[in-house]
C-alpha positions, 0 to 999 in steps of 0.5 A, spaced: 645 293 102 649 286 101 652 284 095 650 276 093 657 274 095 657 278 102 650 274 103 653 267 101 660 269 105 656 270 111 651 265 111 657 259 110 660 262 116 654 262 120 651 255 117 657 250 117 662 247 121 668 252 121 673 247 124 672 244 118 677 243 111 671 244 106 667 250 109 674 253 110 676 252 103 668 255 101 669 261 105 676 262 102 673 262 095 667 266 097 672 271 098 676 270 092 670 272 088 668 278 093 674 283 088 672 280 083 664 281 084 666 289 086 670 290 079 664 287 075 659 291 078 664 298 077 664 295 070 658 295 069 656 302 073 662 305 068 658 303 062 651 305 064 653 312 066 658 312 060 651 310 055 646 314 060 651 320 058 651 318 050 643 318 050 642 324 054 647 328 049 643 325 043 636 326 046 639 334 047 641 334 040 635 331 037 631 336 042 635 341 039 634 341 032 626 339 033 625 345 037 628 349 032 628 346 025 634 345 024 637 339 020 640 334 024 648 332 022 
């Protein structure tokens, strides 16, 4: 699977006249953002795992006290 980037990266390589300033100055761009679009995603990744985590211990724990009948803290 491609990310959006690796998709415009290739499809600028693949489309435009590459002896060319302009679409040379396109691509470089395009793989300027590539890093950028990696951490982004991480990011993202890191605080869905961390927020799954969170509702996954809540769940659990509510669960818990209604299965026993215990008070909830």
């Amino acid at each position: 699977m491609k990310t959006p980037m690796q998709e415009m990266l290739e499809w600028v390589r693949a489309t435009l006249p590459m002896d060319l300033d302009t679409p040379r100055l396109i691509e470089e761009k395009i793989e300027s953002l590539l890093e950028k679009e990696k951490e982004v995603m991480q990011d993202f990744a890191t605080d869905y795992e961390r927020e799954c985590r969170i509702n996954l211990e809540r769940s659990i724990e509510k669960c818990w006290h209604e299965t026993f009948n215990t008070k909830e803290r």
